[in-house]
C-alpha angles and dihedrals in degrees: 000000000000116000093032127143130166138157131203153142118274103229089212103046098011093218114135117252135203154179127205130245137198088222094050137257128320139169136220081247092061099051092052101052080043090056093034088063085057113109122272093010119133094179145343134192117196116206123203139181124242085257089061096249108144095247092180146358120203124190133179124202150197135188114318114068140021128268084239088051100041084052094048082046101053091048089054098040084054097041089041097050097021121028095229119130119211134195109248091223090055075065117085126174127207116190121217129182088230112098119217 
């Protein structure tokens, strides 16, 4: 994926990996506090290769949006802050009664 940069810790070595990006640098931790502030969403957890491809995106949400619109806007929060593109279908989307 172009555009694409992500930074965390090897579970074998620990020692932090990377890829680089045009738009600048940016962490898992980053994208998840990014996707936490959509609306409706409780929590997500992105998941990436070593390589830095985006593997899985999990949200959970509460009331406030659709699954199909918190999925539409997970893939526009990341493209628009971060100029990643996701495949709709490595976003899944789990519904609770509790509200952020």
């Amino acid at each position: 994926m172009s555009g694409l940069f992500i930074r965390f810790s090897d579970p074998v070595t620990g020692r932090d990996e990377s890829s680089d990006s045009r738009n600048g640098a940016w962490t898992i931790d980053g994208a998840e506090r990014l996707l936490g502030s959509l609306k409706g969403v409780v929590s997500a957890r992105v998941v990436a290769r070593s390589s830095g491809e985006i593997e899985e995106i999990h949200i959970l949400m509460g009331e406030g949006a659709t699954p199909k619109q918190t999925v539409r806007n997970v893939e526009s929060a990341l493209r628009a802050q971060y100029d990643v593109n996701v495949d709709h279908r490595k976003i899944s989307v789990a519904q609770t009664e509790v509200s952020p």
